[in-house]
C-alpha positions in Angstrom: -18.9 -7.4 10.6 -20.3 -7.3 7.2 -20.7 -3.9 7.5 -17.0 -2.9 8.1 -16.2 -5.2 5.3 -18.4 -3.5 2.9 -16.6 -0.1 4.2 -13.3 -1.3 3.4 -14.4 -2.7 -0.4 -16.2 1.0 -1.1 -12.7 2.9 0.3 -10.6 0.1 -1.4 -11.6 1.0 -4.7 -12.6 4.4 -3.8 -9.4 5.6 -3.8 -8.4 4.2 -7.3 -11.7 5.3 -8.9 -10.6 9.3 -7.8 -7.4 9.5 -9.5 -7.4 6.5 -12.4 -10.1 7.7 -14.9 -9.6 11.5 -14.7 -5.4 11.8 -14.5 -5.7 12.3 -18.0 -6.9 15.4 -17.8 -4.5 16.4 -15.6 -1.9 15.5 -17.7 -3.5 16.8 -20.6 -5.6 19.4 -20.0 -3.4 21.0 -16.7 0.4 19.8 -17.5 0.0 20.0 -21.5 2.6 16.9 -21.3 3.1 14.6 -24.4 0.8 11.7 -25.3 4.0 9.5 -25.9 4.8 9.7 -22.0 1.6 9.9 -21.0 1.2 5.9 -22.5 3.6 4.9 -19.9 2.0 5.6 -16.8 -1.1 3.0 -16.6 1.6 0.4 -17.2 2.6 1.4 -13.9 -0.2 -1.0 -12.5 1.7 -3.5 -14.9 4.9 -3.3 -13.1 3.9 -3.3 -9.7 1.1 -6.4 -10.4 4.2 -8.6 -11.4 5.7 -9.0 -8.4 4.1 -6.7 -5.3 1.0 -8.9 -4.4 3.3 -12.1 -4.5 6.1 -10.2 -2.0 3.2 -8.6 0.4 1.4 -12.3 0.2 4.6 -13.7 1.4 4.6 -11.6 4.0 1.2 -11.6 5.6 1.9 -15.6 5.6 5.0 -15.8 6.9 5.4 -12.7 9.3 2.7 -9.9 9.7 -1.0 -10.0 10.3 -2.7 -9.1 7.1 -4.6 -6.4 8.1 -1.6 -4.4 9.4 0.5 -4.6 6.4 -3.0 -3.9 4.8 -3.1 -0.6 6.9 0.9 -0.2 6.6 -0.2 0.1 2.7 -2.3 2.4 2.3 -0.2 4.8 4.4 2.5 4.7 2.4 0.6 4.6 -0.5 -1.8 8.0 0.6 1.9 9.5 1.4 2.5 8.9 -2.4 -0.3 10.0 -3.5 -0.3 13.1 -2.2 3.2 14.1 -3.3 2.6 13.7 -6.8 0.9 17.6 -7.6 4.1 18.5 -6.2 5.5 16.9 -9.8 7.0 18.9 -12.5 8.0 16.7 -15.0 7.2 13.2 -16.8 9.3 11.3 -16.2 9.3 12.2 -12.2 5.7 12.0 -12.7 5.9 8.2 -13.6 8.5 7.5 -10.7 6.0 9.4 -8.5 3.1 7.4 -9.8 4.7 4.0 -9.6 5.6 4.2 -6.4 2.0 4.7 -5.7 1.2 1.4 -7.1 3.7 -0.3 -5.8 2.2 0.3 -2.5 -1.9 0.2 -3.4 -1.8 -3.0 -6.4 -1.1 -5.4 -3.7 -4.1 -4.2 -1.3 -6.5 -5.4 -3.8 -5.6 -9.1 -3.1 -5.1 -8.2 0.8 -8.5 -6.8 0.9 -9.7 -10.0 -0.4 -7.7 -12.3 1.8 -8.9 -10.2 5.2 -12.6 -10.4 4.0 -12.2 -14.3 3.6 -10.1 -15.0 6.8 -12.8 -12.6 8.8 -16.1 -13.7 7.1 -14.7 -17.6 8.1 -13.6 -16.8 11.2 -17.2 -15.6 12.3 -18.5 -19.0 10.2 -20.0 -17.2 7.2 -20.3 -18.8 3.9 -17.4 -17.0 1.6 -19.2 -18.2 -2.3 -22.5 -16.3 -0.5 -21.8 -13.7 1.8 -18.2 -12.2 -0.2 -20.2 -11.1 -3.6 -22.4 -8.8 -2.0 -19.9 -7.2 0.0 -17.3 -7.1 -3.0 -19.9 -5.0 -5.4 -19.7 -2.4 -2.9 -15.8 -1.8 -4.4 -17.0 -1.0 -7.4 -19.5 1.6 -6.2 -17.2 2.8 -4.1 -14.8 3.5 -7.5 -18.1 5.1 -8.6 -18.7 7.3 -5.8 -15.3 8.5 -6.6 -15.7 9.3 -9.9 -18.8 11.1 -9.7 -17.3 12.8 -6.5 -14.0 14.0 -8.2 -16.0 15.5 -11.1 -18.9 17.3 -9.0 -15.8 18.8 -6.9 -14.4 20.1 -9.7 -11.3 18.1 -9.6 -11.0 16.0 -12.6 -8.3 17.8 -14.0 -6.8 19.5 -11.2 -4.4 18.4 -8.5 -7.3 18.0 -6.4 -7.9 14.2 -7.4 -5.2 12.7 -6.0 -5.4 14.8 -2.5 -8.9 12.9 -2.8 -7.3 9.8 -2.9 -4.5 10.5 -0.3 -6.7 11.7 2.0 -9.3 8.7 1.7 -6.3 6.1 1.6 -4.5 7.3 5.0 -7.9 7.1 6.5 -8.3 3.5 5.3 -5.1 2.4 6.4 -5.9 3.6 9.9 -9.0 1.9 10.0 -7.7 -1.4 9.0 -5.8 -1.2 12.4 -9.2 -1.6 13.9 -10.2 -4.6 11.9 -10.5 -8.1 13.4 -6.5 -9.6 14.1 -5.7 -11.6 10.6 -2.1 -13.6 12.0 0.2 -15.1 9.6 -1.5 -18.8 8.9 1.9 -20.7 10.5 5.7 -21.4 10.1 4.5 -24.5 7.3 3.7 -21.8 4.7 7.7 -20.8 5.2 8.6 -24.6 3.9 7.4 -23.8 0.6 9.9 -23.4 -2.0 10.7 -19.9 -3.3 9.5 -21.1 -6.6 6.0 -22.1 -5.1 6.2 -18.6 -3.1 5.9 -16.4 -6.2 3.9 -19.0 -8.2 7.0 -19.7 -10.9 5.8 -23.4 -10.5 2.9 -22.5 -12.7 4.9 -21.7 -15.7 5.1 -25.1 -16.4 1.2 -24.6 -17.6 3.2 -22.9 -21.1 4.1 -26.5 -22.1 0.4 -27.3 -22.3 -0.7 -25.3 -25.9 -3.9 -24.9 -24.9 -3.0 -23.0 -21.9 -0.3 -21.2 -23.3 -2.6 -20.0 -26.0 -5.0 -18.9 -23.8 -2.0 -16.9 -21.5 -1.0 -15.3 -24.9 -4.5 -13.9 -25.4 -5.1 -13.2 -22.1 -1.9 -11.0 -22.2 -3.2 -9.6 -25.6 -6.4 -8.7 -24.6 -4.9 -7.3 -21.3 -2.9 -4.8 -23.9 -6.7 -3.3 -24.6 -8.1 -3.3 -21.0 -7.4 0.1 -19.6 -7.1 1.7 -23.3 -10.6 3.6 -22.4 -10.0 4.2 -18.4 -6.7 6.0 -19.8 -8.3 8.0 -22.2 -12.2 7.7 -22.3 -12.7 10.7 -20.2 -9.8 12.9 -21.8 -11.8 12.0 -24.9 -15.3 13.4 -24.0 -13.6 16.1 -22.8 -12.0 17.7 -25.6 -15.0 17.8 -26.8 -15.5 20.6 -25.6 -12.7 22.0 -27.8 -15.4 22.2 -30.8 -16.9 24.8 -31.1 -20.5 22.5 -31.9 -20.2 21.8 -28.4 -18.0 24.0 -26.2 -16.8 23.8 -22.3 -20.2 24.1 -21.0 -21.6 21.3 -22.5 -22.7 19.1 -20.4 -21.7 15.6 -21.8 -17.6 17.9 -21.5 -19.0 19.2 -17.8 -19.5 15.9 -16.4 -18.0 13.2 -18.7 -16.3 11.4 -15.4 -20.3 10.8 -14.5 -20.6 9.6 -18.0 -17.8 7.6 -17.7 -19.1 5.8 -14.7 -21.8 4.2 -16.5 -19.0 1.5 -17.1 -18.6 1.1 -13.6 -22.6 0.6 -13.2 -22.5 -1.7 -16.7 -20.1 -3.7 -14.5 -22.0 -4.6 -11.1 -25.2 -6.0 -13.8 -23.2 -8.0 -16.3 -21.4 -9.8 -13.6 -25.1 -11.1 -12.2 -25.5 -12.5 -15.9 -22.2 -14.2 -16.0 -23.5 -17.4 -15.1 -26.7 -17.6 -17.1 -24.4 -17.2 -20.1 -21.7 -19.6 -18.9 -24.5 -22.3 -18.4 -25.8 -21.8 -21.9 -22.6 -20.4 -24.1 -19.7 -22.1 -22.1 -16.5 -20.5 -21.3 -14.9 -20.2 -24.8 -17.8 -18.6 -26.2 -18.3 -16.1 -23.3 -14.7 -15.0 -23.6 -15.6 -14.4 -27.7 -17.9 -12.1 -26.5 -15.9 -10.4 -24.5 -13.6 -9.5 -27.1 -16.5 -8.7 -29.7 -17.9 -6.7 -27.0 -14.6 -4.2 -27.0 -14.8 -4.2 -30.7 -18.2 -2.6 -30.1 -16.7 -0.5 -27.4 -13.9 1.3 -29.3 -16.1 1.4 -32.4 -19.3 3.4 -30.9 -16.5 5.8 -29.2 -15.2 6.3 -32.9 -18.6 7.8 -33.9 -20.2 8.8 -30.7 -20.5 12.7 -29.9 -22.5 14.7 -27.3 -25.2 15.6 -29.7 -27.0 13.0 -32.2 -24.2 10.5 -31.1 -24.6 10.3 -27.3 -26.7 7.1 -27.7 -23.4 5.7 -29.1 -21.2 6.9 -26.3 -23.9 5.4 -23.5 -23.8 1.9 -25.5 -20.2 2.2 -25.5 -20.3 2.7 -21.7 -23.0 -0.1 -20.9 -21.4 -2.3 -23.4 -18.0 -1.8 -21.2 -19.7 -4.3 -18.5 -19.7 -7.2 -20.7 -16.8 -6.5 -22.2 -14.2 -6.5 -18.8 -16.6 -9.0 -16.6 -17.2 -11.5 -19.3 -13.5 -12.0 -19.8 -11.8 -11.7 -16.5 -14.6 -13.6 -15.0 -14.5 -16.4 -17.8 -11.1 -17.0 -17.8 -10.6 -17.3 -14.2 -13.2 -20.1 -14.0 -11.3 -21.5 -16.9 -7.7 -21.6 -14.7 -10.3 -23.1 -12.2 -11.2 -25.9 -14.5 -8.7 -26.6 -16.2 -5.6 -26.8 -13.9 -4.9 -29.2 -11.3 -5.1 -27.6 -7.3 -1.5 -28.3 -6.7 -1.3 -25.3 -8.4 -4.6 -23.4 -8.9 -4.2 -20.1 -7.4 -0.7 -19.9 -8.9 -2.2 -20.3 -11.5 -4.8 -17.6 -11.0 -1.7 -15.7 -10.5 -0.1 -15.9 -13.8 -3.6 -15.1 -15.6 -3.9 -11.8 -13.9 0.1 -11.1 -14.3 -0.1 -11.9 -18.1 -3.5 -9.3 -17.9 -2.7 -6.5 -15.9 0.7 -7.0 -15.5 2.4 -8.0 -19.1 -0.4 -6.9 -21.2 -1.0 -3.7 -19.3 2.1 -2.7 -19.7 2.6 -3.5 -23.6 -0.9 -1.9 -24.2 0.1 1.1 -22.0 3.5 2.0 -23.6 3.1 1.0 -27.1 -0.8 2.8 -27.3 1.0 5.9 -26.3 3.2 6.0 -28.6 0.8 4.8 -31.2 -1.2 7.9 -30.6 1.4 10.3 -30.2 2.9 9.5 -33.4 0.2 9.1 -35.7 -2.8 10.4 -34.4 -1.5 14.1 -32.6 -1.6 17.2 -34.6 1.3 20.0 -33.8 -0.9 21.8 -31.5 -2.0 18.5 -29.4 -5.4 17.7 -30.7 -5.9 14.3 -31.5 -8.2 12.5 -34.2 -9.8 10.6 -31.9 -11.9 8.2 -34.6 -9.1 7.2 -35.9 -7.4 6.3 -32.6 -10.7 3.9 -31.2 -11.0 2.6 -34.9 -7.4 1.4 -34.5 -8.3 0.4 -31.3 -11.4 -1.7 -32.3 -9.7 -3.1 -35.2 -7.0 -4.5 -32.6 -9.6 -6.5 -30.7 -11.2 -7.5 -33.3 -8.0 -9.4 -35.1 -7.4 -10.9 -31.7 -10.9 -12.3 -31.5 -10.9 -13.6 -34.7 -7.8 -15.2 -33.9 -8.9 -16.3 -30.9 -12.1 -18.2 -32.5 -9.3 -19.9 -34.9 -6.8 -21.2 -32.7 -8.2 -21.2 -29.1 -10.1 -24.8 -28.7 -12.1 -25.3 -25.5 -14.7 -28.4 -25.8 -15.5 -28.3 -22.3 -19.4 -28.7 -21.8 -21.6 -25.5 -21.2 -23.0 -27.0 -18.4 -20.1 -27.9 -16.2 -19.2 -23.8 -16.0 -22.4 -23.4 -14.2 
């Protein structure tokens, strides 16, 4: 039973891990679109995380088994996915990739919800056995990444037949997985409020929480910045003629890029050594240091003397997305009451990926389109990661000024 978990984690993120880091190339390097328009589509996982995994939730407790709307899904979702090459224009393009979200954001927390129901149901331990078979999702995303760029795909219409193809195969497995029923008829007494989590809102009269929302959501604006355009970026590299297309840092910069991925399953082992000794403010000061550090070795890095730099960046990338996602939903844990916890839990990822994804998304976009694209489409890169960095590093600084946390270290443990 683990097993079949662990294969529905690696397809699970499999299928975003083909598409997500490489469709700038496509759009780029295939299309020749805009950089103002091209902004816009991560914030499609924005739109869709503020309100699809609250509807689906709804109705895998009140009405379907969870693993068939899981399955239902990813059908419609691979169906989506594998329209889009037929795209000819931005804003289409958008639409088509929306609609694509739409239908995948809200598996994420399905995949979750069948793995607990199952691994209880055959009397596991979730807090033991769930880790272990969650870290295969992210090697899954990086089995994706390295598969899309040894295939030749990364900026071809390829990546997202990848994807469709892996994602209608997923949703007909999950037909096979163990029966998940809706949990009963008391779930549909709940108000509509409690439903979609508005009853956590209330957590903005409290200013410490509503400080930490606001830099959760501002931080969120910077947490896809270098899955939209890290690869693009090593990949005009090979525009320069010090470097050229066969270089192999331009050749396989999606395996590059995957180093974040691997960064990822390590620091998340550390997380609690640092939590016991740093506590949870501290840890979350890191992690916006640690994407100062990020976009900073980007702005110097290059394929010859400055690999090193581009590596760091890469490894650093682990700390910088665990510590803070991690962090800050132990500190919803702690520090709401369990009334309304996982609504909670809800808003911090809605004001992340949702609100701040979104911002980041659009206003980067134009941001780089604007300021830092020449007539003929290259970009001055430095300047864009230096703007970047300089961005996370006001927001940390703000955050050590405002943001007051005097829980103990040693309670996070």
């Amino acid at each position: 039973m683990k097993l079949r978990l662990i294969t529905l984690n690696f397809l699970q993120f499999f299928i975003w891990g083909a598409w997500l880091i490489t469709i700038a190339n496509y759009w780029f390097g295939t299309k020749h679109w805009q950089g103002d328009d091209f902004g816009i589509i991560f914030s499609t996982m924005g739109i869709s995380s503020l309100f699809m995994p609250a509807l689906a939730g709804m109705i895998a407790d009140r009405w379907i088994n969870a693993e068939r709307l899981y399955g239902i899904l990813h059908l419609l979702g691979g169906a989506a996915l594998f329209c889009i090459p037929s795209i000819d224009s931005p804003a289409a393009f958008f639409r088509g990739i929306l609609v694509a979200m739409i239908f995948y954001m809200p598996t994420i927390a399905l995949a979750n919800s069948i793995a607990y129901t199952v691994l209880k149901n055959h009397g596991l331990d979730v807090v033991k056995d769930f880790p272990p078979i969650r870290v295969f999702g992210t090697i899954g995303f990086i089995v994706a990444m390295w598969t899309t760029n040894l295939t030749g795909s990364k900026a071809t219409a390829n990546q997202f037949y990848i994807a469709a193809a892996v994602s209608v195969f997923l949703g007909l497995y999950a037909f096979t997985l163990p029966k998940c029923p809706p949990p009963g008829r008391a779930i549909a007494r709940k108000s509509l409020a409690r439903t979609f989590g508005l009853d956590a809102f209330a957590l903005f009269k409290n200013r410490k929480m509503a400080l930490f929302f606001l830099f959760s959501m501002c931080l969120g604006a910077a947490l896809q910045l270098t899955n939209a355009y890290g690869d693009v970026f090593l990949s005009d590299f090979g525009a320069n003629p010090a470097y050229g297309p066969d270089n192999p840092v331009v050749r396989y910069s999606t395996l590059i890029m995957s180093v974040s991925q691997m960064s990822e399953t390590l620091f998340i082992l550390a997380i609690p050594f640092f939590l016991k000794r740093l506590g949870i403010k501290n840890v979350m000061l890191i992690s916006m240091l640690a994407w100062v550090l990020r976009f900073g070795l980007f702005a110097y890095g290059n394929p010859a003397g400055g690999l090193w730099m581009i590596i760091l960046s890469c490894i650093v990338y682990g700390m910088a997305f665990d510590f803070f996602n991690i962090s800050g939903s132990l500190f919803v844990e702690t520090a709401t009451t369990p009334a309304i916890r996982s609504s909670a839990q809800g808003l911090f990822m809605m004001m992340t990926n949702g609100i701040g994804a979104v911002l980041g998304s659009g206003i980067s976009g134009h941001v780089i389109q604007k300021y830092y694209t020449a007539p003929d489409g290259a970009k001055d890169w430095p300047s864009i990661w230096l703007t970047f960095a300089a961005y996370a590093l006001v927001v940390a600084v703000l955050f050590a000024m405002f943001f007051k946390h005097k829980q103990p270290a040693a309670s996070s443990d």
